[in-house]
N, C-alpha and C positions, 0 to 999 in steps of 0.2 A: 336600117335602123328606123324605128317608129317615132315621130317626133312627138314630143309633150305634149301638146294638144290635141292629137291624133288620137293618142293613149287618152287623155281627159274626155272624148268626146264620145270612146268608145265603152268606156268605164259607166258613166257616164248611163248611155242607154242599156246595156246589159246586165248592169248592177244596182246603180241606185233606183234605175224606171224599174225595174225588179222588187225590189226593197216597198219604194214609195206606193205600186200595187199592191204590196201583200199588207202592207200596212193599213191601205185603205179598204180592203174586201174581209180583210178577216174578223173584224168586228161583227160586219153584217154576218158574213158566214156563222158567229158564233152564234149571235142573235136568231138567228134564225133556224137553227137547231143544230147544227154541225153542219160538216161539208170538209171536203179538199180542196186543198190550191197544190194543183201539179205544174211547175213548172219544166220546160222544155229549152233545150239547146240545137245551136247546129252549127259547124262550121261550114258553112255553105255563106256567099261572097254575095 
């Protein structure tokens, strides 16, 4: 069983550092003429 903080911590980087990136590049991207933001996963430890 994963403990609460474990989970918070891992949320946390995978999600919201996710979020808070796209949130800060895609202005410029827009500004800038277009572009993508491809994000990527991996269950690797």
């Amino acid at each position: 069983m994963i403990e609460i903080e474990e989970w918070r911590q891992v949320f946390e980087t995978n999600v919201t550092a996710t979020m808070r990136g796209i949130q800060t590049c895609a202005p410029l991207i827009r500004d800038s003429g277009g572009g993508s933001i491809v994000n990527i996963g991996s269950l690797g430890e």
